[in-house]
C-alpha positions as CSV (number, residue, x, y, z in Angstrom):
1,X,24.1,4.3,2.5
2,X,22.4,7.2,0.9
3,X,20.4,9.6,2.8
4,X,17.1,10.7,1.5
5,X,14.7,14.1,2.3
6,X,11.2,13.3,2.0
7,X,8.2,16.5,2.6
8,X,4.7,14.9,3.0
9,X,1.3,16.7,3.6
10,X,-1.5,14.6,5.2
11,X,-5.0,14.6,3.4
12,X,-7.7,16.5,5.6
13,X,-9.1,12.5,6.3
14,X,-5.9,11.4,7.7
15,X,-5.6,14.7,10.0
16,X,-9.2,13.9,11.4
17,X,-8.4,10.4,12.0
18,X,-5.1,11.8,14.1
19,X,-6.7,14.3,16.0
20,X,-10.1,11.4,17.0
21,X,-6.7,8.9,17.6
22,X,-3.7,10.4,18.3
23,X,-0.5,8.3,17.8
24,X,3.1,8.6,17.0
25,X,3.7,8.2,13.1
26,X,7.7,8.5,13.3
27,X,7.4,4.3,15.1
28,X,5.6,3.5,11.5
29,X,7.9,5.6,9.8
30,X,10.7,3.7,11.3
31,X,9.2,0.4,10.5
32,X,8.8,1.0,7.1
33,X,12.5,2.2,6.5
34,X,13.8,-0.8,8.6
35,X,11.6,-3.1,6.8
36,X,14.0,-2.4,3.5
37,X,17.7,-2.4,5.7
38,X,17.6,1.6,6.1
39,X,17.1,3.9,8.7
40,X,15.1,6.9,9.8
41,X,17.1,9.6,10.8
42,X,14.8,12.0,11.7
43,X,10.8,12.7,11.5
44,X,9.3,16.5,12.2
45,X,6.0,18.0,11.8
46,X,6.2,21.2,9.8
47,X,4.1,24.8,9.3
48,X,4.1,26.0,6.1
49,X,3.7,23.7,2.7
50,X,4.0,20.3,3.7
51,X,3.0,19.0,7.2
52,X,6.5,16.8,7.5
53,X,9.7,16.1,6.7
54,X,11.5,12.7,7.4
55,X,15.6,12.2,6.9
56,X,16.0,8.5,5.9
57,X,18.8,6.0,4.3
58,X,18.3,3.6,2.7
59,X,20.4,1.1,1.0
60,X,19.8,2.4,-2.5
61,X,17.6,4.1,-4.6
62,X,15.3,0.9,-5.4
63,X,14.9,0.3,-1.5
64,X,13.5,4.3,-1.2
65,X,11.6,3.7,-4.1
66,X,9.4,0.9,-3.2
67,X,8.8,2.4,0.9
68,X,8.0,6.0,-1.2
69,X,5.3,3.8,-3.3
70,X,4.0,1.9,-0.2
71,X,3.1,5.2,1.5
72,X,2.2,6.8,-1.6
73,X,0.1,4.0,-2.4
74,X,-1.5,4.4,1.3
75,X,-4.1,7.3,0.5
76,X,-2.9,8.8,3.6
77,X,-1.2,11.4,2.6
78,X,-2.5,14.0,-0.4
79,X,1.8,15.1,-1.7
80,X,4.8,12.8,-0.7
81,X,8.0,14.0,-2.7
82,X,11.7,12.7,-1.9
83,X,14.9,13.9,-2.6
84,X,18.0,12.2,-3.0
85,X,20.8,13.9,-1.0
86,X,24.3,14.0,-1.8
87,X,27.7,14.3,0.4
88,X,29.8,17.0,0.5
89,X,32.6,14.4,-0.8
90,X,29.8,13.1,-3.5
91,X,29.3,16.5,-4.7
92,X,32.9,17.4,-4.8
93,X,33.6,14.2,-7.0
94,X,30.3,15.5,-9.7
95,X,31.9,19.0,-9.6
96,X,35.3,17.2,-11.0
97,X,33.0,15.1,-13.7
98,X,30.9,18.1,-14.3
99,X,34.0,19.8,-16.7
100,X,34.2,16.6,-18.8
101,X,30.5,16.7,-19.6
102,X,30.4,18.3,-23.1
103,X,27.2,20.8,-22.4
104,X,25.6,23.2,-25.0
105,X,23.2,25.4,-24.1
106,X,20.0,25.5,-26.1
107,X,20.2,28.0,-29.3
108,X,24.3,27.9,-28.6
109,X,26.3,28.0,-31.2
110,X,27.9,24.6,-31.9
């Protein structure tokens, strides 16, 4: 399944409503994941630009797409951005495609 890299940043609401009730968001995380056949890797709280990073798969990109708008949708959380990871062997295979691909650069000469 593919594994996905999402970075979140709470709104200043949801960080007050943490602090007056403390309670472990990587559970609801979890749930959410599970509830489309994936998995969550990882969750982590973060310094710096975004308050948290979760590792997830999923079973495809639709799957990650609809728990991404469910949270998004939320109004929990002010950014929520998600990256699709690849393999080592799926990059290896797009490296080998990449020299078919018949690329000009803008302003190239054809």
């Amino acid at each position: 399944m593919p594994l996905y890299l999402s970075r979140f940043s709470y709104t200043p609401e949801t960080w007050a409503r943490l602090i007056e009730h403390p309670e472990d968001r990587a559970e609801a995380a979890r749930s959410y994941i599970e509830s489309v056949g994936g998995k969550l890797h990882g969750f982590w709280y973060a310094f710096g630009t975004h308050d948290g990073y979760n590792l997830w798969e999923a079973p495809d990109n639709v799957s990650m797409a609809a728990v991404a708008l469910a949270i998004s949708g939320g109004g929990a959380l002010g950014s929520f951005e998600t990256t699709v990871l690849l393999t080592v062997d799926e990059t290896l295979e797009a490296l080998g495609r990449a020299g078919q691909v018949r690329y000009r650069a803008p302003g190239a000469e054809r």
